[in-house]
Phi, psi and omega in degrees: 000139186287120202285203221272308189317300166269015176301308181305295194269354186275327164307323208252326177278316156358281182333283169339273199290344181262009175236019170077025189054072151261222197266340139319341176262323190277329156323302177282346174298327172305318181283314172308292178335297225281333188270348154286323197295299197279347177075055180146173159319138344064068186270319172295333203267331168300284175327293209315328181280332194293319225257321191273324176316278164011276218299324183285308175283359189028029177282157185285147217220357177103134124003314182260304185304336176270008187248329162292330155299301167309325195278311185317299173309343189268338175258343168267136208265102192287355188293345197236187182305135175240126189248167182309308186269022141322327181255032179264118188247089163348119163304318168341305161324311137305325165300311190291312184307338175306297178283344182312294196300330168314278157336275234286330144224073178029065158068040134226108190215057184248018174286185210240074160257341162313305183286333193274338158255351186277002180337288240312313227293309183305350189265323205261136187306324197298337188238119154340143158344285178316312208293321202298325187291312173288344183256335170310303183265357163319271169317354167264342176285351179286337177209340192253133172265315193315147179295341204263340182288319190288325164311325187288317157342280211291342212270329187294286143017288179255022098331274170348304190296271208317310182289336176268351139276031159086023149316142176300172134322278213272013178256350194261343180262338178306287180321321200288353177232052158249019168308102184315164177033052177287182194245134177329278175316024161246316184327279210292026172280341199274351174246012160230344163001297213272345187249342194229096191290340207234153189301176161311323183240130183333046174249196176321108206313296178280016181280150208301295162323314189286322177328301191300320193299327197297293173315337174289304188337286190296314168299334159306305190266011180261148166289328208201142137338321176307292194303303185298319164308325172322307181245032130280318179299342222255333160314282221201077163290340201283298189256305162319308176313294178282343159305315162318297177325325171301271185340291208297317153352287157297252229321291213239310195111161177241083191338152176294311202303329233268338180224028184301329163293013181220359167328314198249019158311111189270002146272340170282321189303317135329312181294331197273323194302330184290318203271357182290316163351296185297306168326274182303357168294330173313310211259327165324133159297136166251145160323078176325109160251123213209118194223114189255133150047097237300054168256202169182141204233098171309124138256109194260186186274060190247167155293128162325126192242157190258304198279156166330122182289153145253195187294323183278049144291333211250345195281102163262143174268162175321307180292345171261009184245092215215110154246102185271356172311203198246120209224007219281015195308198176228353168286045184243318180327289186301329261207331199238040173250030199263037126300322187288330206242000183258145196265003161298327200262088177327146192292343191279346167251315168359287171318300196284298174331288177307347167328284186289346159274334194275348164275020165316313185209022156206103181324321181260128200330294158358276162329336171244315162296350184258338170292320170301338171299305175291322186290326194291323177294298211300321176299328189264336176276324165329299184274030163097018189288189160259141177340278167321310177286329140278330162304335178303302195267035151283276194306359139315007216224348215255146200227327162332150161281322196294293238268325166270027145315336202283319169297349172266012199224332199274356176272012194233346201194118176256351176231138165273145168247101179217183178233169188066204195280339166288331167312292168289008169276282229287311192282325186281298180300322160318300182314305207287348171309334188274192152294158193307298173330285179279030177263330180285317188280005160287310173321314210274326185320301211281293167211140187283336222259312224239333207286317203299322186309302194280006167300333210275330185309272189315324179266013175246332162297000000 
């Protein structure tokens, strides 16, 4: 069995050797940094890095990604020294550079430069399982608007995932294309892949669909890592290759002979340093978390002590307070919302604080994007918003699909039928139309255990 390690390093080297170092590797090496520096998903501080490589380097960077960089250059004042974080935007900001670059060439932007740098994301521990897929196409939307770029993204992606957790090859491509709502042309690559590298029909050598299909092709029918790059390169150097390389990489690992003459290469060498990195977050002992009733029960790294423990006995640096279990729970929601009232913490961090408090001890995105939902409604409404209007500008923020349906659903279905903090996300905004009295006695009608705090929170606000 291909162990964690070379799972790890063989994508990331894959990558490399099979596009010829090109400029898609300082890109995802760039995507790594930003998801170790940030614990997460990012999206302006990921573009900012893609646009200032660009800008210092002038490598080829896609077509599309440069006409977003040009839109970009519109908001910076070019007389002076220009630094990365000039190229930091509000997303809102980044979407009109998005659609801009969409215009201009009349909705196509489906290409596969999304896939060929976005790997790392299947790598880095901080985004959940539920999560890879919806942040995959986040991040192919920092420049490709078409849905088809982020689909292609994610199904390579959650390959990725599925092998390093010892998925088969062919049990890891089944799952990635149970992804909802795919686009026909991506549906039918899974039944024809194994038999066909090129789609039915002609098209643009990088359009996104084909790619993928060429890369399934060749890793299905290959033996080794060596044979499938081979016969990719030999097809399709351009756009095809280095996806191989991700896949065959995740799959098989990636022999030392296969790059010995680049061993001491100092961007492979940058590259491998990310992914041990990337690695060890895997490799962390994790925390037994377990939170009843708001306790929570550690097993942490400590020595039996004859004396009393205290609190810094409990003092974790960040990366060791980790759950990868199913984690979506609602006590970080109830619990964290003298965030919202406190007045050091600005509305452009609010979200991301509360994030970052519910993963203290829950792990899954869910739990922190829905405590941000709640704090961000309590700040607005606080300065005085409308009901509607703060729920809007919560749910800017939100990157889940479950958790946002819940704005296109809750005046109308006070219960989803689902379970956890998106359910009772759903059930609490329905409730909050009435006045405080009857919002708390509909709440209480509906469930006593998980709804009423925030009910009480939000209709009090």
């Amino acid at each position: 069995m291909t162990t964690l390690l070379a799972r790890f390093d063989g994508a990331f080297v894959g990558h490399a050797i099979a596009s010829n170092h090109n400029s898609s590797v300082l890109m995802a090496s760039n995507l790594g940094e930003s998801l170790l520096n940030c614990k997460g998903f990012n999206g302006p501080d990921i573009l900012s890095r893609y646009l200032y490589l660009y800008h210092v380097n002038k490598c080829e960077i896609g077509e599309i990604t440069k006409y977003v960089y040009q839109q970009a250059l519109t908001h910076i004042n070019t007389r002076s020294t220009i630094n990365r974080e000039q190229f930091l935007f509000d997303q809102s900001i980044v979407d009109e550079f998005v659609k801009a670059a969409d215009k201009k060439y009349d909705g196509y932007t489906a290409g596969c430069g999304p896939v060929q740098r976005s790997f790392p994301l299947a790598f880095c521990a901080y985004i959940s399982d539920e999560d890879l897929a919806d942040i995959s196409m986040a991040e192919a939307k920092l420049t490709h608007y078409s849905p088809l770029a982020g689909q292609v993204a994610a199904i390579v992606n959650c390959i990725c995932r599925g092998l390093l957790k010892n998925q088969t090859w062919h049990d890891a491509v089944n799952s990635a294309f149970t992804i909802p709502n795919l686009h026909e042309d991506i549906r039918m690559i899974l039944g024809r892949h194994a038999r066909w590298s090129n789609p039915a029909t002609t098209t643009h050598p990088a359009f996104a669909p084909t790619v993928l299909n060429a890369a399934l092709h060749y890793v299905s029918s290959s033996k080794n890592a060596a044979q499938a790059i081979a016969a990719a390169d030999a097809k399709d150097r351009n756009y095809c290759a280095p996806i191989v390389g991700i896949l065959a990489g995740a799959r098989w690992g990636i022999p030392e002979q296969m790059f010995i003459d680049n061993i001491n290469n100092s961007q492979l060498k940058n590259l491998r340093e990310t992914a041990n990195r990337l690695v060890n977050l895997w490799n962390t002992e994790i925390n037994t978390i377990k939170c009843r009733s708001h306790s929570i029960n550690v097993r942490a790294d400590i020595k039996s002590k004859k004396n009393k423990l205290t609190k810094i006995d409990f003092l974790f640096s960040p990366d060791r307070i980790f759950d990868a279990s199913k984690s979506a729970g609602y006590n970080p929601a109830q619990r964290s919302y003298l965030l919202a009232l406190c007045p050091c913490i600005d509305d452009k961090k609010l979200f991301e604080m509360s994030y970052g408090e519910a993963q203290l001890t829950h792990f899954s995105s869910h739990a922190g994007q829905v405590s941000g939902i709640i704090n961000l409604m309590c700040r607005r409404l606080i300065k005085g918003s409308e009901c509607n209007d703060a729920i809007n500008f919560a749910f800017e923020n939100i990157l889940s699909s479950a958790i946002k349906e819940i704005q296109k659903h809750y005046q109308s279905n006070p219960v989803l039928n689902s379970y956890g903090s998106s359910a009772f996300t759903s059930n609490v905004l329905h409730i909050i139309f009435n006045s405080f009295a009857l919002a708390l006695e509909y709440a209480y009608s509906i469930e006593r255990d998980y709804c009423l705090t925030l009910v009480g929170l939000l209709a009090g606000a």
